[in-house]
C-alpha positions in Angstrom: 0.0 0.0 0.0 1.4 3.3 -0.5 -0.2 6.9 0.5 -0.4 9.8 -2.3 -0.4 12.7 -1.3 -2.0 16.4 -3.2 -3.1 19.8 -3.1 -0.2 21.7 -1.8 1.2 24.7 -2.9 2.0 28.0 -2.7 -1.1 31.1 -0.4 -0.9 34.5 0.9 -1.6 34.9 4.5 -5.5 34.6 5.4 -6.3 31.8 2.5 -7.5 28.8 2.1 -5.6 24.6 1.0 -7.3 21.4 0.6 -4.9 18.6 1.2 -5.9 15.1 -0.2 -4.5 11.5 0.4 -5.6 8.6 -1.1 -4.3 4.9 -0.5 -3.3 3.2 -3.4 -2.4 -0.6 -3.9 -3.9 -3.6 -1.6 -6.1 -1.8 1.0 -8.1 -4.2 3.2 -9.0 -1.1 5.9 -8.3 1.8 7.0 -8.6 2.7 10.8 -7.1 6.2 12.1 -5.5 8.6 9.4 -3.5 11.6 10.7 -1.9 14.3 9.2 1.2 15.8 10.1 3.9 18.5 9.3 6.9 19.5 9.7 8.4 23.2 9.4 11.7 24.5 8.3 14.3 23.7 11.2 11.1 22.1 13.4 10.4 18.6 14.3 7.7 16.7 12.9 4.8 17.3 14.7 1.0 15.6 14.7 -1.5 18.5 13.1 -5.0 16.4 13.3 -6.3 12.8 13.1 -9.4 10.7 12.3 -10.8 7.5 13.8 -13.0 4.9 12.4 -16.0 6.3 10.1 -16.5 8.9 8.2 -17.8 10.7 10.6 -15.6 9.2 13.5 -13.9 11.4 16.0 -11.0 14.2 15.0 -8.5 15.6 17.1 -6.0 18.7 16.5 -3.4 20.3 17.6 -3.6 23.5 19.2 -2.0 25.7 16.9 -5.0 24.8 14.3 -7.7 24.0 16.2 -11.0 25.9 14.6 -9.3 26.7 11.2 -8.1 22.8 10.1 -11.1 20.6 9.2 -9.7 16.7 8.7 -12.4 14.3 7.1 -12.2 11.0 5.4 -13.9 9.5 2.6 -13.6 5.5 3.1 -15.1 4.3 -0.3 -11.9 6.6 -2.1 -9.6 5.2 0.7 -8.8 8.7 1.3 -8.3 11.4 3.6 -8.2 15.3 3.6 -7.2 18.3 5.1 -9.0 21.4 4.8 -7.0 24.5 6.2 -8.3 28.1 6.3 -6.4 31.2 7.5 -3.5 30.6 6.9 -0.3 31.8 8.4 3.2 31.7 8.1 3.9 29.4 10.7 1.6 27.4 8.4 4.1 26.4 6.1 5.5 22.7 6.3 5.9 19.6 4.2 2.7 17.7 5.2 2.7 13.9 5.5 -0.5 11.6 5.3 -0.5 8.9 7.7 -2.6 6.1 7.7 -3.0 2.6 9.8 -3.8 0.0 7.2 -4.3 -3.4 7.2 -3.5 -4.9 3.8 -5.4 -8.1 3.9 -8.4 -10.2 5.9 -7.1 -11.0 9.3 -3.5 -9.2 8.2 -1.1 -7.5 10.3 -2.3 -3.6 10.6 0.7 -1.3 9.3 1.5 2.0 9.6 2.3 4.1 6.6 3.5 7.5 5.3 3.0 9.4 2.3 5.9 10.9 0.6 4.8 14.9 2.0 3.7 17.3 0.0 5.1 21.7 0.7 2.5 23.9 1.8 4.2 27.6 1.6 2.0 30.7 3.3 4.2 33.9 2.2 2.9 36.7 0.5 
């Protein structure tokens, strides 16, 4: 299984990115799918995750809690990340993470996508 990652790119200061990953190869399930980031000269840190269902419970970090929206979309495989006013100490390579199990009574696996640059600068 591998995790694809799209959407980034380049917004001033007070727009709007929607992130996407989708899992791609043998997928038996998907439970929790996270995204994370990491900054210039910062660790990587965990930014929000999803449980279960499409509507399952989400968690954030504090930094983007009320302007990051993470959802999932289980018959795509996929995840997203919708991020509004954005700021500078936005910008990071973000990584899709995803705990999948690859076939019927399989192990369960974690993965990462390959990150994808989100740049807020005007």
């Amino acid at each position: 299984a591998n995790l694809v990652e799209s959407g980034g790119g380049l917004v001033q200061p007070g727009g709007s990115l929607r992130l996407s990953c989708v899992a791609t190869g043998t997928v038996f399930s998907i439970t929790t799918m996270r995204w994370y980031r990491q900054g210039p000269g910062k660790e990587r840190e965990l930014v929000a995750s999803i449980t279960g269902g499409e509507g399952g419970p989400a968690t954030y970090a504090d930094a983007v809690r009320g302007r990051f929206t993470i959802s999932r979309n289980n018959a795509k495989k996929a995840v997203y990340l919708e991020m509004n006013r954005l700021q500078a100490e936005d910008t990071a390579v973000y990584f899709c993470n995803a705990d999948i199990q690859r076939i019927f009574r399989g192990a369960r696996d974690n993965y990462w996508g390959q990150g994808i640059q989100v740049t807020v600068s005007s």
